[in-house]
N, CA and C atoms as an extended XYZ file, in Angstrom:
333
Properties=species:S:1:pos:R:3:atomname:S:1:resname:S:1:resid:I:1 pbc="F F F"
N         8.851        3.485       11.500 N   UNK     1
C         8.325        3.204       10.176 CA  UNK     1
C         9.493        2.986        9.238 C   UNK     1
N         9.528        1.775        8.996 N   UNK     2
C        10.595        1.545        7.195 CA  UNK     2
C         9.844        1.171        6.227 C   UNK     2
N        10.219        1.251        5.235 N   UNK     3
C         9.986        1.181        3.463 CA  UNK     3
C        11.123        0.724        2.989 C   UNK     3
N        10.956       -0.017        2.516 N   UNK     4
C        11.956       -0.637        1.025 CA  UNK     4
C        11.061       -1.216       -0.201 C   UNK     4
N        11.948       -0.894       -1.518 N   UNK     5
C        10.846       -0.917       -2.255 CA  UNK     5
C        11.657       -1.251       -3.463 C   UNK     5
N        11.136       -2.131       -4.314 N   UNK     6
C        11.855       -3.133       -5.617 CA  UNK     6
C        11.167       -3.160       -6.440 C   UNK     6
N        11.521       -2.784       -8.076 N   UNK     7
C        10.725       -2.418       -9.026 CA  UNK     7
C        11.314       -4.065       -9.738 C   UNK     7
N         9.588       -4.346      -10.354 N   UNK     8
C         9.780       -5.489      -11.414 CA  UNK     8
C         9.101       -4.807      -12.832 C   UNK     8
N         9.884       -4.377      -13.579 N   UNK     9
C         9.150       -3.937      -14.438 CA  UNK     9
C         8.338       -2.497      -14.301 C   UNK     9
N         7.053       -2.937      -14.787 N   UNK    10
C         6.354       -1.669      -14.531 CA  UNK    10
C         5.384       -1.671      -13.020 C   UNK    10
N         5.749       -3.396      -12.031 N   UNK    11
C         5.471       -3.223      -10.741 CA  UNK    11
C         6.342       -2.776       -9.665 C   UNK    11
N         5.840       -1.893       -9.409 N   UNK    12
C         6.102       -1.530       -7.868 CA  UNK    12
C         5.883       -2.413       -6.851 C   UNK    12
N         7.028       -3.022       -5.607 N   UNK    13
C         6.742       -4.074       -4.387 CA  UNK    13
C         7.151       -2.636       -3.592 C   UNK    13
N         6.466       -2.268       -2.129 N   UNK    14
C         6.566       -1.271       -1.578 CA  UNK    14
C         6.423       -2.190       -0.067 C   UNK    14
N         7.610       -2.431        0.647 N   UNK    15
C         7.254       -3.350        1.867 CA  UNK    15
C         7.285       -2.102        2.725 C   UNK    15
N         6.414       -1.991        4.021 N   UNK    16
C         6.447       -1.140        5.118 CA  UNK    16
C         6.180       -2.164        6.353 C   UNK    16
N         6.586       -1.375        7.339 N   UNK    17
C         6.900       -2.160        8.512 CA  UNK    17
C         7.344       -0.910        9.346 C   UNK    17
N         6.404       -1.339       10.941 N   UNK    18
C         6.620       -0.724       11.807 CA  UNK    18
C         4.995        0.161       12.108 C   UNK    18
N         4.527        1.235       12.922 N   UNK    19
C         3.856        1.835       12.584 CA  UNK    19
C         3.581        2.914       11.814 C   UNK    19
N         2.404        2.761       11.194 N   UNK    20
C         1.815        3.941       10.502 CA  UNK    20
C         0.674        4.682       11.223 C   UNK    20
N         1.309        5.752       11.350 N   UNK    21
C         0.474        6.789       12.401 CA  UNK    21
C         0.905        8.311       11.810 C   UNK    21
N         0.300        9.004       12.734 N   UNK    22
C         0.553       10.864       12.496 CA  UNK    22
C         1.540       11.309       12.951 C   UNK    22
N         2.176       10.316       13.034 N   UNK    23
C         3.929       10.684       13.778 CA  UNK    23
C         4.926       10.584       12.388 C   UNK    23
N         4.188        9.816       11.358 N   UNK    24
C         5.108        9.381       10.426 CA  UNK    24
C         4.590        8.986        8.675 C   UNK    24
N         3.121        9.665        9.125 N   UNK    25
C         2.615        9.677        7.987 CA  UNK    25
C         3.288       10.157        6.780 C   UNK    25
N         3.607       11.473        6.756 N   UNK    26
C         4.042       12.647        6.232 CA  UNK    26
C         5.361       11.550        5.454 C   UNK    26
N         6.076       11.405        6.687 N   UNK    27
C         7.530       10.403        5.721 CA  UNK    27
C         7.325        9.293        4.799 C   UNK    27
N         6.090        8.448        5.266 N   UNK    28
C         5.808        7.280        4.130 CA  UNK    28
C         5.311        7.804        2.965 C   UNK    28
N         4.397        9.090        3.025 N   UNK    29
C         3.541        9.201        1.793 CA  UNK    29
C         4.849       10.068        1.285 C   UNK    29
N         5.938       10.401        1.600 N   UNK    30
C         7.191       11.218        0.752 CA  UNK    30
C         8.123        9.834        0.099 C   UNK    30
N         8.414        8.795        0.966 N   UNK    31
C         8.840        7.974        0.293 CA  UNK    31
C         8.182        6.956       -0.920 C   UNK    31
N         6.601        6.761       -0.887 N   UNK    32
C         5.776        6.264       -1.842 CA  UNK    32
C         6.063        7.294       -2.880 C   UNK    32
N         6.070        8.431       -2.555 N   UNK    33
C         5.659        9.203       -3.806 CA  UNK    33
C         7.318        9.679       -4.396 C   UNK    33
N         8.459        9.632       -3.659 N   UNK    34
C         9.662        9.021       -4.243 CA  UNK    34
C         9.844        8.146       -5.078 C   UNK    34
N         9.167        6.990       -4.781 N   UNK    35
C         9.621        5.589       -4.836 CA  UNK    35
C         8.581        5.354       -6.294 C   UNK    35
N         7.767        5.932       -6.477 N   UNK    36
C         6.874        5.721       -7.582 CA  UNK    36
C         7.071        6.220       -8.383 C   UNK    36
N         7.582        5.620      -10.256 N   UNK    37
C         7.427        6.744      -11.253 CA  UNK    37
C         6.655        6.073      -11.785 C   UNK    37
N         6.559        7.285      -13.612 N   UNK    38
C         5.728        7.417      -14.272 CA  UNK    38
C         4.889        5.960      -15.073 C   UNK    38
N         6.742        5.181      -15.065 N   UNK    39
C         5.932        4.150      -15.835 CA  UNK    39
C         5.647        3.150      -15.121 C   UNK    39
N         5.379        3.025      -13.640 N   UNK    40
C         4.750        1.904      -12.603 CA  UNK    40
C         3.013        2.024      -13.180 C   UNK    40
N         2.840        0.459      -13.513 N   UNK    41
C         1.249        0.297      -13.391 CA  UNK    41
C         0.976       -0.315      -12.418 C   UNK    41
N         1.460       -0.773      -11.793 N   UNK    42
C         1.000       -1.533      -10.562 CA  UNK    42
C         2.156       -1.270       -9.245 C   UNK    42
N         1.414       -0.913       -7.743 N   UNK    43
C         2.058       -0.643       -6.611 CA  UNK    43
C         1.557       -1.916       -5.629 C   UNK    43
N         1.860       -2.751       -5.299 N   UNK    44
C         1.526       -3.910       -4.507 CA  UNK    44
C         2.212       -3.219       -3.202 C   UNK    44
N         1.387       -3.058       -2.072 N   UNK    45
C         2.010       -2.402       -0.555 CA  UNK    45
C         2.093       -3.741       -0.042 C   UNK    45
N         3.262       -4.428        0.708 N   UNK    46
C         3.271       -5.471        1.448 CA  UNK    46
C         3.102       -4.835        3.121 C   UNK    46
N         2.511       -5.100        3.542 N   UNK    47
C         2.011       -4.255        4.786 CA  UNK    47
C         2.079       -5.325        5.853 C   UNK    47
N         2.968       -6.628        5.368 N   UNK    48
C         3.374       -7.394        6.773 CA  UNK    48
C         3.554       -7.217        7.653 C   UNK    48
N         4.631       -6.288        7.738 N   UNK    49
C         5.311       -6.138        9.130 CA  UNK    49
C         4.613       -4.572        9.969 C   UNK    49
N         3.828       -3.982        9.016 N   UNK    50
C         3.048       -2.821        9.414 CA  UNK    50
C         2.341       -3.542       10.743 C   UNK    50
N         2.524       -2.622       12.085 N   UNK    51
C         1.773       -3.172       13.464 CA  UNK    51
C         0.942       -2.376       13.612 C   UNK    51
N         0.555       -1.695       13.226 N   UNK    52
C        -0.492       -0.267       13.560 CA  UNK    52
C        -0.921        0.393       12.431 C   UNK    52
N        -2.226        0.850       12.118 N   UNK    53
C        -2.382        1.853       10.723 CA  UNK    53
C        -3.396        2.791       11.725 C   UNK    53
N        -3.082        4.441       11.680 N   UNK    54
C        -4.384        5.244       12.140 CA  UNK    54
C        -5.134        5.578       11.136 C   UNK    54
N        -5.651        6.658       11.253 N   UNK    55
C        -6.460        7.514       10.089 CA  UNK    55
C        -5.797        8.237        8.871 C   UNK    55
N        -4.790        8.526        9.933 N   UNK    56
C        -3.347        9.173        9.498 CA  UNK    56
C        -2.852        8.226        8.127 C   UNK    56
N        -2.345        7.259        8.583 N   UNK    57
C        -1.864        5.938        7.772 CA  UNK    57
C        -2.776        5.983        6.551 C   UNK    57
N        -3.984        5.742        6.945 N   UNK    58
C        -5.349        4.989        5.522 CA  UNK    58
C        -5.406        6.486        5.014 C   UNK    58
N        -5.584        7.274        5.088 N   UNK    59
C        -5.726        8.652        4.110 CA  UNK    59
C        -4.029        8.911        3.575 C   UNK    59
N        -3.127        8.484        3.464 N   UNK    60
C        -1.713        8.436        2.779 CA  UNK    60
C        -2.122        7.321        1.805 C   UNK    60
N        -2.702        5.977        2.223 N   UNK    61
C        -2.994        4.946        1.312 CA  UNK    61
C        -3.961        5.166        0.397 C   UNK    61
N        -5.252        6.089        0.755 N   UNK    62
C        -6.118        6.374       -0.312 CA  UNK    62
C        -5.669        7.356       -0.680 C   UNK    62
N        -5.126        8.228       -0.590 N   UNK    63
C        -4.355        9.178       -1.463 CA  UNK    63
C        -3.799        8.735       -2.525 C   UNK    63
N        -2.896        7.862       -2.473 N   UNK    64
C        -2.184        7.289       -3.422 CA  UNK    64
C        -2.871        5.984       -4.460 C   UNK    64
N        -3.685        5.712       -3.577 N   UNK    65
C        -4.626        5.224       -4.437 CA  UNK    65
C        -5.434        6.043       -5.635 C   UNK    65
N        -5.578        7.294       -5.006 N   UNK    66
C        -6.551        7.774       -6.243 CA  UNK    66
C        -5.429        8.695       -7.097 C   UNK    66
N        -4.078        9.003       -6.711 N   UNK    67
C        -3.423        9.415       -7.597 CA  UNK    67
C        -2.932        8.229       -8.632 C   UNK    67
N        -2.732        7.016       -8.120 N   UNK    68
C        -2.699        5.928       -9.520 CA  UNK    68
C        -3.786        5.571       -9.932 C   UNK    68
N        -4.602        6.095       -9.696 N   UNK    69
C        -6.008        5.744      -10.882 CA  UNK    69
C        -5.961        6.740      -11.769 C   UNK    69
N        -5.902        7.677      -11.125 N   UNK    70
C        -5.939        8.975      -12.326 CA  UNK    70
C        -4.809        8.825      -13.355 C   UNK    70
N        -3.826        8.095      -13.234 N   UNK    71
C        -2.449        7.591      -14.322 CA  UNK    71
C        -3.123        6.162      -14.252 C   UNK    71
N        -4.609        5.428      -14.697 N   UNK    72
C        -4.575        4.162      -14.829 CA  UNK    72
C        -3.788        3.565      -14.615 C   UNK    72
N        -3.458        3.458      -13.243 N   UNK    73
C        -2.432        2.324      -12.366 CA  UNK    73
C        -2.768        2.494      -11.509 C   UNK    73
N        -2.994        0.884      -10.872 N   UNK    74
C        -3.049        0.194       -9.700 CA  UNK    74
C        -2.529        0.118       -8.444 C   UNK    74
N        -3.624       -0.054       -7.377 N   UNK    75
C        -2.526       -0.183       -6.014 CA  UNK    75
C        -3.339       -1.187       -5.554 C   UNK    75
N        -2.643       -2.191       -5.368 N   UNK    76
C        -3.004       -3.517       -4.647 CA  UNK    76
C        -2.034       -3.464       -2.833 C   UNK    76
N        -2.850       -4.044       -1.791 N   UNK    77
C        -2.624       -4.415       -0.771 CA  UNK    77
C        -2.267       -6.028       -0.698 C   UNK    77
N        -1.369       -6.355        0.179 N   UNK    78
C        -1.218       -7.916        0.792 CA  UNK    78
C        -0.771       -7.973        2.260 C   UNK    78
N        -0.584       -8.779        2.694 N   UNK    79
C         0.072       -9.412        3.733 CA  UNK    79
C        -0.958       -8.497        5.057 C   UNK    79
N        -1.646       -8.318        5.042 N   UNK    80
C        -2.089       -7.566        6.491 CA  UNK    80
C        -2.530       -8.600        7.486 C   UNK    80
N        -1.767       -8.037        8.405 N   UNK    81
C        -2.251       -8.638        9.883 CA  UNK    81
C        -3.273       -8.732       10.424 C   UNK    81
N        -4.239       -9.418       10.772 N   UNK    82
C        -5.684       -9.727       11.653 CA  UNK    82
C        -5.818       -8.227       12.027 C   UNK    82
N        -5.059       -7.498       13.293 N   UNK    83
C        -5.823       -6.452       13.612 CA  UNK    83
C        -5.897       -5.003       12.491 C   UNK    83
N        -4.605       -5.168       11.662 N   UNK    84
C        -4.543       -4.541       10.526 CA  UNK    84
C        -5.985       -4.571        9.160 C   UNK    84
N        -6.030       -5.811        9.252 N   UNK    85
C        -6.874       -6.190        8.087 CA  UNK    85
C        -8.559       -5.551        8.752 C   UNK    85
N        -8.774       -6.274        9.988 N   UNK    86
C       -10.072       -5.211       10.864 CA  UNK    86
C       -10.039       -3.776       10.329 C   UNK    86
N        -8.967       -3.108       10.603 N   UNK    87
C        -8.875       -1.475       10.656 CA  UNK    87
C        -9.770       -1.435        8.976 C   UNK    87
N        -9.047       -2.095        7.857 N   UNK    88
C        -9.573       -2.019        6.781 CA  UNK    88
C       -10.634       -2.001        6.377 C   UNK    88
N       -11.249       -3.317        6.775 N   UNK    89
C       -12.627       -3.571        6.642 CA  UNK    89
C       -13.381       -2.524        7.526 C   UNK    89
N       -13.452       -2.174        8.510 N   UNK    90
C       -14.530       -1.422        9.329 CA  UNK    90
C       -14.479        0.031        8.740 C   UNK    90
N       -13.145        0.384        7.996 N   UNK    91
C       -13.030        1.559        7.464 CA  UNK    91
C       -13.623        1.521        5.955 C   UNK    91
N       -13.894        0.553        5.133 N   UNK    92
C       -14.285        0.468        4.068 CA  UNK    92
C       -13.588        0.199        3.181 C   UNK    92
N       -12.264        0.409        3.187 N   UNK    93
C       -10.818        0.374        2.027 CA  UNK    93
C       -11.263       -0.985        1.606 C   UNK    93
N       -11.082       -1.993        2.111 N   UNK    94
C       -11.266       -3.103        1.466 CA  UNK    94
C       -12.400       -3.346       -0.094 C   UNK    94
N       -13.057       -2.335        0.134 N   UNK    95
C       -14.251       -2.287       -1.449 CA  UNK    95
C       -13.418       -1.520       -2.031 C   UNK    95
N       -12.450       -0.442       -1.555 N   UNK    96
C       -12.147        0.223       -2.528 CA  UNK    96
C       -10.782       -0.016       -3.280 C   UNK    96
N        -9.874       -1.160       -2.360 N   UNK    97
C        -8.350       -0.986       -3.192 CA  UNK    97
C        -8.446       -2.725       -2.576 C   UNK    97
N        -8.147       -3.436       -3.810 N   UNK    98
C        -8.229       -4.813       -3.315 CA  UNK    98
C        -7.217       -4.965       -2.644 C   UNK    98
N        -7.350       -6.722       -2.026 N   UNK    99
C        -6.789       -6.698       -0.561 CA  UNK    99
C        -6.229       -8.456       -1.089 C   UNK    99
N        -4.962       -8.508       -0.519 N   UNK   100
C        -4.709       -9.934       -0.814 CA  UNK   100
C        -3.922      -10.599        0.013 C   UNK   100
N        -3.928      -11.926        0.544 N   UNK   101
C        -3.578      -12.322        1.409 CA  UNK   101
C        -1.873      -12.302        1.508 C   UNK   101
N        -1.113      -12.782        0.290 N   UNK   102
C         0.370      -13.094        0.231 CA  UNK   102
C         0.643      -12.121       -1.051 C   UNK   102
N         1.575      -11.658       -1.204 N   UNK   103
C         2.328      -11.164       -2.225 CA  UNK   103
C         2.286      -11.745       -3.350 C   UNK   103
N         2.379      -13.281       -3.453 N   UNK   104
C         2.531      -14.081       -4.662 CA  UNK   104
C         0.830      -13.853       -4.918 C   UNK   104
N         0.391      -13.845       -4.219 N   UNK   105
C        -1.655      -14.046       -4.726 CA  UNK   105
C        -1.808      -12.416       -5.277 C   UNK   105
N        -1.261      -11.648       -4.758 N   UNK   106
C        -1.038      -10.045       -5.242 CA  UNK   106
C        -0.457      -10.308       -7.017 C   UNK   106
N         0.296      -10.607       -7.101 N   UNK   107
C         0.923      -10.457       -8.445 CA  UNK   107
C         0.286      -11.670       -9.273 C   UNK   107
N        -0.194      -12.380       -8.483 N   UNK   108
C        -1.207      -13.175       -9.631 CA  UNK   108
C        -2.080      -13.258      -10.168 C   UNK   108
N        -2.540      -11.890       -8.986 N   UNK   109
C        -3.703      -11.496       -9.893 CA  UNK   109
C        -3.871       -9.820      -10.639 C   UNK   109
N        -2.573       -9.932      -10.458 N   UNK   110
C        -2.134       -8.634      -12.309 CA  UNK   110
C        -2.904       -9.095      -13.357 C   UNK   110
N        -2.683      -10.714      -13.836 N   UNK   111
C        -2.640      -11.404      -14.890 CA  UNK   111
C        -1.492      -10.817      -15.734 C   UNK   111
């Protein structure tokens, strides 16, 4: 599992890559919650290169999802892979934290 992560402003770009599982949950949701301050309104996860998400993985992502709502700020998804993007949908995330195909379609629709 890697993370790198580039602030524009008050957005957060959070790229991960590799798997997300219960082997390594624990380290991503320490580096998100590193990597995030007070005045980020928006966290865009680029989840390209992510090859795997478990249960493990999506409960670190809705976690952090509902801790930036409660600070009215956003967490937008992009780049997911076919079997990635499945995991989403059959799990429901997709109604709950929008989902976008490319990064640039992510930040375009900040407004």
């Amino acid at each position: 599992m890697e993370i790198n992560t580039e602030r524009e402003g008050t957005l957060l770009v959070a790229r991960a890559g590799g798997r997300l599982d219960s082997i390594n949950a624990r380290e991503f949701d320490d580096a998100l919650k590193s990597a995030i301050s007070d005045s980020d309104q928006v966290l865009i996860m680029d989840l390209e290169k992510v090859s795997y998400v478990s249960s493990a993985g999506l409960r670190v992502i809705l976690l952090t999802a509902k801790t930036l709502q409660q600070r009215s700020a956003k967490l937008l998804i992009c780049s997911l892979a076919e079997p990635i993007r499945e995991v989403f949908e059959i799990s429901g995330f997709d109604k709950i934290i929008p989902i976008h195909a490319n990064l640039g379609e992510a930040k375009a629709s900040i407004g």
